[in-house]
C-alpha beads as a LAMMPS data file, in Angstrom:
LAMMPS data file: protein, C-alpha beads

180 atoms
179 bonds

1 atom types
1 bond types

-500.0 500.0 xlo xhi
-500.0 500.0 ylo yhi
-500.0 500.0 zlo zhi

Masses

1 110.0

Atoms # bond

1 1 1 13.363 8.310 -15.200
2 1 1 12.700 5.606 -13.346
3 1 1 11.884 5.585 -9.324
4 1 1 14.568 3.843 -7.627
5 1 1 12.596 3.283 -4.048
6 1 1 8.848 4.017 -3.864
7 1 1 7.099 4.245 -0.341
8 1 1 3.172 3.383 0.161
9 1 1 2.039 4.301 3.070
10 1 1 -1.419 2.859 4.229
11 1 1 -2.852 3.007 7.312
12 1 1 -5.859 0.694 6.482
13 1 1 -6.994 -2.818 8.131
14 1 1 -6.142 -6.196 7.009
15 1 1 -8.603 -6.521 3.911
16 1 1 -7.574 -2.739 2.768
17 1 1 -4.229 -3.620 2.792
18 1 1 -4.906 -7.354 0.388
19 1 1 -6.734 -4.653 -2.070
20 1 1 -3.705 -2.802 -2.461
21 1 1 -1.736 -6.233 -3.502
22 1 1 -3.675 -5.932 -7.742
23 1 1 -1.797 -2.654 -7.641
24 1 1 1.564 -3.286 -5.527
25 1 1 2.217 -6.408 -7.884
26 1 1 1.319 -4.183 -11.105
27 1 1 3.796 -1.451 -10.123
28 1 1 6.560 -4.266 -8.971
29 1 1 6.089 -6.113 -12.908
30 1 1 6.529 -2.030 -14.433
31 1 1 9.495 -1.200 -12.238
32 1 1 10.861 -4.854 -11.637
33 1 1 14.162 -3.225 -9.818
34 1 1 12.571 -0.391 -7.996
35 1 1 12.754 -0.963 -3.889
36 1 1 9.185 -0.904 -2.725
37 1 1 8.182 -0.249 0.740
38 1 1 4.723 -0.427 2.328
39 1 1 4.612 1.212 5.767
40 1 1 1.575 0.637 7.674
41 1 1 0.490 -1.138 11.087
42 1 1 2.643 -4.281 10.983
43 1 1 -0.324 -6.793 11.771
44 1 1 -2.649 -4.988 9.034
45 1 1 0.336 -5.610 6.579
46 1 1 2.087 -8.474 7.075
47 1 1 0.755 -10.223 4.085
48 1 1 1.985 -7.686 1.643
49 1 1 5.597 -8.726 2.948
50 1 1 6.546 -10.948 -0.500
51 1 1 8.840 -10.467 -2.946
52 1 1 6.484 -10.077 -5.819
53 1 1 4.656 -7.553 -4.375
54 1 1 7.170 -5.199 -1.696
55 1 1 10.778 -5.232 -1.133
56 1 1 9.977 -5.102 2.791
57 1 1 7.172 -3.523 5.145
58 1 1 7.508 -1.151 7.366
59 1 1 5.792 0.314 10.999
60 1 1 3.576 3.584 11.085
61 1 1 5.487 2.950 14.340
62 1 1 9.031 4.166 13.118
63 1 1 10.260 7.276 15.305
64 1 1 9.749 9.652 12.799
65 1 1 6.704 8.532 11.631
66 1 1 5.434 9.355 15.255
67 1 1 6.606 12.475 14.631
68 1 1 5.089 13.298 11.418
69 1 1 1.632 11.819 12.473
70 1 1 1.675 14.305 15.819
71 1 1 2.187 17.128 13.934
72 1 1 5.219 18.423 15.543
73 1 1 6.877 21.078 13.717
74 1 1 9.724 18.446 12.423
75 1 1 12.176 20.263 9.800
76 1 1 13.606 17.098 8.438
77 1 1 12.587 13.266 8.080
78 1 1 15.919 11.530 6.668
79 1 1 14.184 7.935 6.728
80 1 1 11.616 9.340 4.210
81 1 1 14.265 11.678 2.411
82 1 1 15.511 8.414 0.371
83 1 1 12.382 7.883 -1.526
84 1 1 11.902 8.927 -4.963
85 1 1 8.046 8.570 -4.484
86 1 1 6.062 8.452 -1.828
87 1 1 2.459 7.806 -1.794
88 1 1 -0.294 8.215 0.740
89 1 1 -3.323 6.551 1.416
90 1 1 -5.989 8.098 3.816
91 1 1 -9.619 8.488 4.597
92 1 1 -8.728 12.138 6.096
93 1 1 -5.849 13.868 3.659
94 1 1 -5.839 16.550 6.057
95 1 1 -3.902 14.539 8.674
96 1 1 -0.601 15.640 10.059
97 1 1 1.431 12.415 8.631
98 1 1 -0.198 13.836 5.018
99 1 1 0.860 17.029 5.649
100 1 1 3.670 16.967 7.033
101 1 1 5.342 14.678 4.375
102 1 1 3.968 16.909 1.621
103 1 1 5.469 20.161 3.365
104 1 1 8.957 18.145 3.751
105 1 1 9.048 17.282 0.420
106 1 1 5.950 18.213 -1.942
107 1 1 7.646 17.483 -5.571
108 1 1 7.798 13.901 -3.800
109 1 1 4.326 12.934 -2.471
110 1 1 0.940 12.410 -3.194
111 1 1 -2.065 11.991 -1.058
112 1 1 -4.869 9.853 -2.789
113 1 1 -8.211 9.092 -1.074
114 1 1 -8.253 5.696 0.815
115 1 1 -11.300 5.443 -1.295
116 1 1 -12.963 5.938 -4.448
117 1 1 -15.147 8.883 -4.950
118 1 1 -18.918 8.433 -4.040
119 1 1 -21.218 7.212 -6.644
120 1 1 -17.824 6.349 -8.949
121 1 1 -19.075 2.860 -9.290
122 1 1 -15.452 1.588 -9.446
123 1 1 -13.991 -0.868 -6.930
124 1 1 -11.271 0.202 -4.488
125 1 1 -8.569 -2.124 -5.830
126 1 1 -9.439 -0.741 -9.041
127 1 1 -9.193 2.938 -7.346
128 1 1 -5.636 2.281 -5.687
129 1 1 -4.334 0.764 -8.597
130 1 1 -5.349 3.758 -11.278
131 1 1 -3.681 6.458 -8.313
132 1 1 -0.296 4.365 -9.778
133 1 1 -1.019 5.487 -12.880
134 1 1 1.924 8.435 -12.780
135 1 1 4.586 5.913 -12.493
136 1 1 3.619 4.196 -15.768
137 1 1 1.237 1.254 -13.825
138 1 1 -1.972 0.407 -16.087
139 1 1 -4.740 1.604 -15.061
140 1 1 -6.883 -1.647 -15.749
141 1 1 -6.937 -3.686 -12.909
142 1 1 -6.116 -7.342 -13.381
143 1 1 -8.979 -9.668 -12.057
144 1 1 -7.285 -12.226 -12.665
145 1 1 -4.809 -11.448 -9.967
146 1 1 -4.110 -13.909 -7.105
147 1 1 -1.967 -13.072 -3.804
148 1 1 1.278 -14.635 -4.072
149 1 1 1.941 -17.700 -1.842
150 1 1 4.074 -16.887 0.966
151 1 1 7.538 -17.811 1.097
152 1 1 7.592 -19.559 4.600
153 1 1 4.888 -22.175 4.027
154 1 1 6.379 -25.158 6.064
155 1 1 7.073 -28.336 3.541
156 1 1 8.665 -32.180 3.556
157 1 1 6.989 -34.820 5.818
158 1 1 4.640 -33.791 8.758
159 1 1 4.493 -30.217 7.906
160 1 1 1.259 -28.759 8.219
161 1 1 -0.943 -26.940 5.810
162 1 1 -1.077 -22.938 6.057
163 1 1 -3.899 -22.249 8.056
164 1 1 -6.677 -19.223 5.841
165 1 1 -8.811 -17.364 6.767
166 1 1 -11.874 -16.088 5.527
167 1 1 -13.440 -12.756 6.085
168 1 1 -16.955 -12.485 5.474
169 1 1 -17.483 -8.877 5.316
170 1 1 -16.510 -5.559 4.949
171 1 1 -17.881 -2.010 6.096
172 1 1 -17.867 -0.135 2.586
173 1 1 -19.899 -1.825 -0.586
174 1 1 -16.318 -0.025 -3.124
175 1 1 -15.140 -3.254 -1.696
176 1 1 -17.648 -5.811 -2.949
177 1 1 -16.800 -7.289 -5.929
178 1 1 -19.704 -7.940 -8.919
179 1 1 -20.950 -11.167 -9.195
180 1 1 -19.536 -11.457 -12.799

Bonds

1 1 1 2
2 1 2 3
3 1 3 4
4 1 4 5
5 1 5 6
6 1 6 7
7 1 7 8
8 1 8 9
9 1 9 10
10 1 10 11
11 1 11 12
12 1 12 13
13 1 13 14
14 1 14 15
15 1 15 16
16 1 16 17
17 1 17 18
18 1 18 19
19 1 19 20
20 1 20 21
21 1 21 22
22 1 22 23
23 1 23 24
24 1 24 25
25 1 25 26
26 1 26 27
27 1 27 28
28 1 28 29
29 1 29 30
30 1 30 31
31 1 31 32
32 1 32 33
33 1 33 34
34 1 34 35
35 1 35 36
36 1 36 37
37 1 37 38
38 1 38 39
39 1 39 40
40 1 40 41
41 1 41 42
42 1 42 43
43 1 43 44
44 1 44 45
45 1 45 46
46 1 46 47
47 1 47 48
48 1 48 49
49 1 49 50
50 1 50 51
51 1 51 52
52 1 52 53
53 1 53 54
54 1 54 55
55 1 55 56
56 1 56 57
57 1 57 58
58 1 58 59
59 1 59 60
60 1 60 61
61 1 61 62
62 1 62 63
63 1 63 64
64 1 64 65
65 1 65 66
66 1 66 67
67 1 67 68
68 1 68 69
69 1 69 70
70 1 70 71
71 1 71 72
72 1 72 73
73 1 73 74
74 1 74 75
75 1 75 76
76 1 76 77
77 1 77 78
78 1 78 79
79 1 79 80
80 1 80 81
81 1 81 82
82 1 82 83
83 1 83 84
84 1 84 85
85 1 85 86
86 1 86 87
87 1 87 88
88 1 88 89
89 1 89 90
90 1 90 91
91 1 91 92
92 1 92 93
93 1 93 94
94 1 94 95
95 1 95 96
96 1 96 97
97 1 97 98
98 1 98 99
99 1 99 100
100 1 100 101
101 1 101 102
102 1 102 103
103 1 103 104
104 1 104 105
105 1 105 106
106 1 106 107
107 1 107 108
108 1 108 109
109 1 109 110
110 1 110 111
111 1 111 112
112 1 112 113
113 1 113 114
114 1 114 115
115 1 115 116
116 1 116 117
117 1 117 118
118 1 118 119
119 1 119 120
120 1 120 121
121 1 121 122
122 1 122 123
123 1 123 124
124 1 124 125
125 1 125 126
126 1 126 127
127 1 127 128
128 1 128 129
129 1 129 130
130 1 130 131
131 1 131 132
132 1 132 133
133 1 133 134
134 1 134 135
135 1 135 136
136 1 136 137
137 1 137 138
138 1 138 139
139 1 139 140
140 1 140 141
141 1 141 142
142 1 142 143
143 1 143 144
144 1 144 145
145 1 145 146
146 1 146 147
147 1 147 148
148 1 148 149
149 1 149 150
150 1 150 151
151 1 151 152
152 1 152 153
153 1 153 154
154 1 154 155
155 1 155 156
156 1 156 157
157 1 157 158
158 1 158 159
159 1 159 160
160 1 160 161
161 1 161 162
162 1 162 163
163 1 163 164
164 1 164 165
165 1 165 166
166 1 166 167
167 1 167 168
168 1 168 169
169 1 169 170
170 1 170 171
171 1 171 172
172 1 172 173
173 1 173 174
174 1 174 175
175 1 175 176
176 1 176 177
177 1 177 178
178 1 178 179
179 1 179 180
């Protein structure tokens, strides 16, 4: 059967969050009606906020997200009760957001590895994308993929161009791509 509303939740920066968009916009094109939400820090995911990719983003910042990530003994999380998946990202799996959601609801969640295994020699868009693999997302990455153009770009007469930005770096080579 089919999810009906899938959570992501990753906690990465800016540029982790754009290498989740190959996978987010694989999973969308496999479950086309599914509700897909990615909760992170708003300013790290903002730019995963389109249509083609998430249904809406959402804050690490939500009450009972707070509560989950202290570790407080909480016996319920109804905001997080109405997803039929819910995913994980995290450089430390033993966190108390991890945890905690598995405990609530462990036939529900999976924690996956904010990156690839040492030495694996695969790319981490490549690595978040195959960790989709359970809910029927190919596991081959599309290089060809491009982020979607946002849906507020100002138009008509004296609008101005959308302003990018480059970043010129990051602080883990699974990031890099090959020359090729």
């Amino acid at each position: 059967m089919s999810p009906r509303s899938i959570l992501i939740v990753h906690n990465g920066f800016v540029g982790d969050g754009l290498l989740l968009a190959p996978g987010l916009a694989a999973l969308r094109r496999v479950h086309p009606d599914a509700e897909i939400e990615v909760m992170g820090l708003p300013w790290r995911i903002r730019l995963l906020a389109h249509p083609e990719l998430a249904t809406r983003v959402s804050s690490l910042q939500h009450p009972e997200a707070q509560a989950l990530l202290a570790g407080q003994g909480v016996r319920s999380a109804p905001y997080f009760e109405r997803f039929d998946e819910i995913a994980v990202y995290t450089e430390f799996p033993d966190q108390p957001l991890a945890r905690n959601l598995e405990r609530l609801a462990p036939d529900r969640v999976r924690v996956w590895p904010a990156f690839p295994p040492q030495g694996a020699g695969l790319h981490i868009a490549a690595h978040l994308q195959r960790t989709m693999a359970h809910l029927d997302v190919p596991a081959a990455l599309d290089r060809s993929f491009r982020l979607p153009r946002p849906s507020r770009v100002p138009r008509g007469p004296g609008a101005r161009a959308p302003v990018v930005f480059l970043h010129p770096g990051s602080r883990h080579d699974v990031k890099h791509w090959t020359p090729e």
